[in-house]
N, C-alpha and C positions, 0 to 999 in steps of 0.2 A: 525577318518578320514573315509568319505564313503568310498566304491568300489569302487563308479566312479572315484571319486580321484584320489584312489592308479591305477584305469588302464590306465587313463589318464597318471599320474608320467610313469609306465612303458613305455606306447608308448614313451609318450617323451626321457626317457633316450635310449632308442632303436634308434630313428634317429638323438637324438647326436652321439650316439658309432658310427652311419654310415657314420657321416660327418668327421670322427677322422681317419689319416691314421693308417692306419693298417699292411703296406709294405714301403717296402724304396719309391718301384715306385710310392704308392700314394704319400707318401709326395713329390715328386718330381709337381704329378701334382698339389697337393692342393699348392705351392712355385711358380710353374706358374699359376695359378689362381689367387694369390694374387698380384704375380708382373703386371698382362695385365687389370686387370678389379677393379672397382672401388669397396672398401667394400660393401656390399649390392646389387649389382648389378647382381650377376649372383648367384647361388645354383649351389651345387657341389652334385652329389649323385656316389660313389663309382658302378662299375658294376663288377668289378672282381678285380685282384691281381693287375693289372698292368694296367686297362683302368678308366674310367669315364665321366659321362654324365653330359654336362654344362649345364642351364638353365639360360635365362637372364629374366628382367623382362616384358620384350614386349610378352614371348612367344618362343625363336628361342629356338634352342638347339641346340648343338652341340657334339659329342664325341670327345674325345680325349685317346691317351694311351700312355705311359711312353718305348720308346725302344729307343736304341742304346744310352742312354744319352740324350735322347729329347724329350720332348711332343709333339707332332702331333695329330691332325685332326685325324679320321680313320672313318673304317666305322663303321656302329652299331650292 
């Protein structure tokens, strides 16, 4: 196997591990993310313990973060 390969394999396993919750509260958001938006429709990218930044496919984004029991909107 090249180099290029294997650093390719690396990146990609690197922004799988980042689309994978890693806290309760992500999975909270990544659980609303799947219940309001179509499969394929929007990226998820983890920004901290408990927030996250939506991307759909037009362009928009969005934040979101996991408190009191709810995902909400916030700012960035």
């Amino acid at each position: 196997m090249s180099k290029e390969i294997r650093e390719l394999e690396e990146r990609s396993k690197k922004i799988i591990e980042n689309m994978r919750p890693q806290t309760i509260a992500q999975y909270h958001i990544k659980q609303w993310l799947d219940d309001n938006f179509i499969m394929g429709c929007a990226r998820l990218e983890y920004t901290g313990k408990d927030k996250a930044k939506v991307m759909d496919t037009v362009g928009g984004v969005m934040y979101v973060e996991y408190k009191n029991g709810e995902v909400r909107e916030c700012q960035k």
